[in-house]
C-alpha positions in Angstrom: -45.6 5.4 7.7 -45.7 8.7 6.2 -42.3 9.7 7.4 -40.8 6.8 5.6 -42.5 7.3 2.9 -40.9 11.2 3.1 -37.3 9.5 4.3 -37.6 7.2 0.6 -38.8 10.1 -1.6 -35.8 12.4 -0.3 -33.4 9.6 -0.8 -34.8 9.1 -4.4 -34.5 12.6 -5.3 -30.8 12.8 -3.9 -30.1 9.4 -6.0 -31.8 11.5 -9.0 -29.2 14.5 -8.7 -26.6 12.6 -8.1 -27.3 10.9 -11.0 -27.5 14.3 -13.5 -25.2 16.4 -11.9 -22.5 17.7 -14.1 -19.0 16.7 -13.9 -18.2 20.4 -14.4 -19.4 20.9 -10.6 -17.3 18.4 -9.5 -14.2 19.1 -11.0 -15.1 23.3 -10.1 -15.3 21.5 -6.3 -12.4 19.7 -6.5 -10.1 22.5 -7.5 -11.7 24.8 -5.4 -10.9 22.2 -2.8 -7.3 22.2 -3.5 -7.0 26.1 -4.1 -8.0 26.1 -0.8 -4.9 23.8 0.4 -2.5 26.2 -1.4 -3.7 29.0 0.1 -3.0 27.1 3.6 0.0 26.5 3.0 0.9 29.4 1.4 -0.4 31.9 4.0 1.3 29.7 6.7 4.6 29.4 4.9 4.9 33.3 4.5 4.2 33.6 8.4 7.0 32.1 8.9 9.3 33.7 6.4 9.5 30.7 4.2 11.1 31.9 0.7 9.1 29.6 -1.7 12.4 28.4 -4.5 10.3 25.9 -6.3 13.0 26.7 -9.5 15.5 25.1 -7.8 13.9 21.0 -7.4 14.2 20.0 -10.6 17.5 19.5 -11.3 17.4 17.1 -8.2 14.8 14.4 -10.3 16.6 14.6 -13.2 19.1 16.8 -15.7 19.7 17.5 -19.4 23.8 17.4 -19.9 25.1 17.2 -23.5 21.5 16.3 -24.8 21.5 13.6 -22.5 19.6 12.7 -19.8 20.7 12.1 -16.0 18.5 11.6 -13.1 18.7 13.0 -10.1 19.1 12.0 -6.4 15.6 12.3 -5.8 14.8 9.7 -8.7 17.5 7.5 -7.6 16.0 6.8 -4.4 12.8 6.2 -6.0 14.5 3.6 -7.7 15.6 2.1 -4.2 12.0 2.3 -2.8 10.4 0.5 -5.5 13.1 -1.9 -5.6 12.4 -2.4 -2.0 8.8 -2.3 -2.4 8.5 -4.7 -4.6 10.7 -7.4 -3.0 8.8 -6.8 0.4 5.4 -7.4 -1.5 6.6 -10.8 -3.1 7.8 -12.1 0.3 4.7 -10.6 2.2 2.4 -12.6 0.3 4.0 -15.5 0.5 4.2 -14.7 4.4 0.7 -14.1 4.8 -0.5 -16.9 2.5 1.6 -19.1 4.7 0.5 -18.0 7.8 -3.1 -17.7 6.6 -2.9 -21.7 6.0 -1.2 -22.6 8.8 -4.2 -21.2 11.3 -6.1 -23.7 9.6 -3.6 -26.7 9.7 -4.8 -29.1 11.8 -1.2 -29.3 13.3 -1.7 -27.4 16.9 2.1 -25.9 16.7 1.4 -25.1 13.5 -1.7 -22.8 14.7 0.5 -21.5 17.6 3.2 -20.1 15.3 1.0 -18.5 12.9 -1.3 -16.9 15.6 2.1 -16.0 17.7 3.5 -14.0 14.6 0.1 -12.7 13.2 -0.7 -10.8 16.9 3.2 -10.0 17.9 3.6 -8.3 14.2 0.3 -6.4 13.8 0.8 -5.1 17.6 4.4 -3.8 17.8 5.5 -1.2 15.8 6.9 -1.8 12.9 9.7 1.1 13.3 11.2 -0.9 16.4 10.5 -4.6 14.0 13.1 -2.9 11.9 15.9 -2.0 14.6 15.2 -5.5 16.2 15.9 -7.3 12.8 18.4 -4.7 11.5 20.6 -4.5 15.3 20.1 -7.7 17.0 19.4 -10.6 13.9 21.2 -9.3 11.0 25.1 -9.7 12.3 23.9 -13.0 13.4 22.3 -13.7 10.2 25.2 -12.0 8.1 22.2 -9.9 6.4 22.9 -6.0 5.1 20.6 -3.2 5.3 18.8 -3.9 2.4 17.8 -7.6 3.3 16.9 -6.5 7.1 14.6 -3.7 5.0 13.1 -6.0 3.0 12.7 -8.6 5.2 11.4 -6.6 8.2 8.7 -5.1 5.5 6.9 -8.3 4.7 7.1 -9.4 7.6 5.1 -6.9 8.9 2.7 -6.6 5.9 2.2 -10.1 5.6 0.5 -10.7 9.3 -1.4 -8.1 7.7 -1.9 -9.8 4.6 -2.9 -13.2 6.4 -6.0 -11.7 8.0 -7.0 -10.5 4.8 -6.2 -13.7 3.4 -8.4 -15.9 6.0 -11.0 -13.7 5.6 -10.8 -13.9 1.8 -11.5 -18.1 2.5 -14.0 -17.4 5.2 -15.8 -15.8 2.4 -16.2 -19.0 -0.6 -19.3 -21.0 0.4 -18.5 -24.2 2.2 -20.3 -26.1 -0.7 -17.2 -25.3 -2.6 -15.3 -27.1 -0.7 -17.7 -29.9 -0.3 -18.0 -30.5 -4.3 -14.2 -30.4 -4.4 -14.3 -33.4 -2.1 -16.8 -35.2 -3.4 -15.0 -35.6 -6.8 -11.7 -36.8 -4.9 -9.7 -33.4 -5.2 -7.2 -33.6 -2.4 -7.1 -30.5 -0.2 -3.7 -29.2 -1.7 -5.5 -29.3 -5.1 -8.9 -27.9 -3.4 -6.9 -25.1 -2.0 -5.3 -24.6 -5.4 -7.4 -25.0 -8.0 -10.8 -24.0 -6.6 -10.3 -22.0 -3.3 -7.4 -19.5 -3.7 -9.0 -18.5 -7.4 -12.5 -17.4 -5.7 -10.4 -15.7 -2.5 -7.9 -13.7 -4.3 -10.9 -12.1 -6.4 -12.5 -11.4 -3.1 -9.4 -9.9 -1.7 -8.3 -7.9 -4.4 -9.7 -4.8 -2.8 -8.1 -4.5 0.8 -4.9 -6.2 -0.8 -4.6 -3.1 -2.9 -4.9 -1.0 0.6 -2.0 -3.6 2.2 0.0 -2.1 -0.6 -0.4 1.2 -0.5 0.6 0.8 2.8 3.8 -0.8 2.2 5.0 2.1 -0.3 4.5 4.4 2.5 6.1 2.1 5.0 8.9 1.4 2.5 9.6 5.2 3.7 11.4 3.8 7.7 14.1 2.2 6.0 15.5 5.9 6.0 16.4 5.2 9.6 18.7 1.9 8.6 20.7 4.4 6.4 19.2 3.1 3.0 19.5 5.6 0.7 15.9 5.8 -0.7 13.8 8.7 -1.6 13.2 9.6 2.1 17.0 9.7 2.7 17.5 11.0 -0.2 15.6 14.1 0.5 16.4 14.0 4.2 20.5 14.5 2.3 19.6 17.4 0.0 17.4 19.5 2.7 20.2 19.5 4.8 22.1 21.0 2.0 20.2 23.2 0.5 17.6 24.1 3.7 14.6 23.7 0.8 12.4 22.2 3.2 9.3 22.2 1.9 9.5 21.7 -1.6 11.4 19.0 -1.0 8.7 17.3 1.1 6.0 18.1 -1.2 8.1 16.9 -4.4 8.3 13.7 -2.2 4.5 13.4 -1.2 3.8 14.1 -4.8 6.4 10.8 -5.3 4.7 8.6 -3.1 0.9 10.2 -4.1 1.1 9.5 -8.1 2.6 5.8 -7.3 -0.2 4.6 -4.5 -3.1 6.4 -7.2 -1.0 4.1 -10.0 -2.1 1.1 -7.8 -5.7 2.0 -6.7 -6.7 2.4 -10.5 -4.5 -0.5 -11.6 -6.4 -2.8 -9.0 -9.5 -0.6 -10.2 -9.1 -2.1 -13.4 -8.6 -5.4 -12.3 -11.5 -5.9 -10.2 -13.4 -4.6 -13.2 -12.2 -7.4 -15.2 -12.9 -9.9 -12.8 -16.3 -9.4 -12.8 -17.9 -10.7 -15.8 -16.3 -14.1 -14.9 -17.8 -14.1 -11.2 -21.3 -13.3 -13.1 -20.3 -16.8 -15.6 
């Protein structure tokens, strides 16, 4: 007894700290964090020679001619990955939903399919999806590079996304559904008007994850010679031999987008709460 009471009191006095610690020591951490990560890869950059040229990136995300502005290579493959990105995440959630409600059809082919593409998908790599669809279907299909891209992308996301789905239902209470019923809804309108509504709030969160994912993923269509931001700076290395910067100006990329999502769907969520608690 009196070690639990000792476990609760130290618990309580971490809470308390928490609570009034300055965001000055925070913020001191975090930079001292990241000083840290500069130094790394500082120290092990000039062990191997490296001759830091940081000057030279910029003009490859953008330039100033004639008072007018031009973007750069870098910037016009970031173009290509969003356009990518965004097509793959329309057709992945159409994917998943439709896979999600198909492993509840009542239709036992219906169940097969879904649960066939769910496990194949989410166990094979999605590198080798890519030279399947791109290699083998796309001459038969008459589909380009960009179309295999997307198409191989959602697919993969959405067997993904159709887990997250099903377990976005699994959590609305079954008396939901049972009210819906009892005032003659049919299940199409169920689904539509009542269920969905609760599950995407509930799903919000690892959706946002699914996401992220598929802007780094977006990053293999490199190997299908689509000139996005990976290729892009796989191009200009080989030119110019500025490895690293390169890299890091890319990670930077693909950082400040996927934090543009987690506090967009941040904000969201916030948003969505006051009408759960109506």
């Amino acid at each position: 007894m009196a070690s639990f009471s000792r476990t609760r009191l130290r618990r309580a006095l971490a809470l308390a700290s928490a609570e009034h610690r300055s965001p000055a020591w925070d913020v001191f951490q975090y930079l001292l964090v990241m000083a840290g990560l500069v130094w790394c890869m500082a120290a092990g950059a000039e062990g191997l020679g490296y001759d830091w040229q940081w000057y030279r990136v910029p003009r490859y995300l953008f330039t100033i001619r004639e008072g007018t502005l031009h973007w750069g290579p870098l910037m016009a493959g970031l173009l290509v990955t969003l356009h990518i990105t965004a097509c793959a995440m329309g057709l992945a959630l159409l994917f998943g939903l439709a896979a999600m409600l198909l492993t509840r059809s009542p239709s036992m082919v219906g169940r097969a399919v879904a649960v066939t593409y769910i496990h194949g998908i989410r166990n094979t790599p999605l590198l080798i999806q890519l030279y399947v669809l791109y290699f083998v279907f796309s001459p038969v299909l008459g589909m380009g590079a960009f179309a295999s891209a997307v198409l191989a992308l959602s697919l993969f996301e959405g067997a993904y996304m159709a887990e997250i789905f099903r377990a976005g239902m699994q959590s609305v209470p079954k008396g939901q559904w049972e009210a819906s019923y009892s005032l003659g809804m049919t299940t199409a309108a169920t689904y539509r008007k009542v269920i969905l509504p609760q599950a995407v709030r509930n799903v919000l969160p690892p959706l946002t994850g699914q996401s992220i994912s598929l802007v780094k993923d977006s990053a293999l269509v490199a190997t299908i010679s689509i000139f996005d931001m990976t290729m892009q700076g796989q191009a200009i290395i080989a030119e110019t031999f500025l490895t690293f910067e390169i890299w890091f100006t890319i990670a930077a990329i693909y950082l400040a987008i996927n934090l543009g999502l987690s506090f967009t769907a941040r904000a969201m969520e916030k948003r969505l709460k006051p009408s759960e608690a109506i």
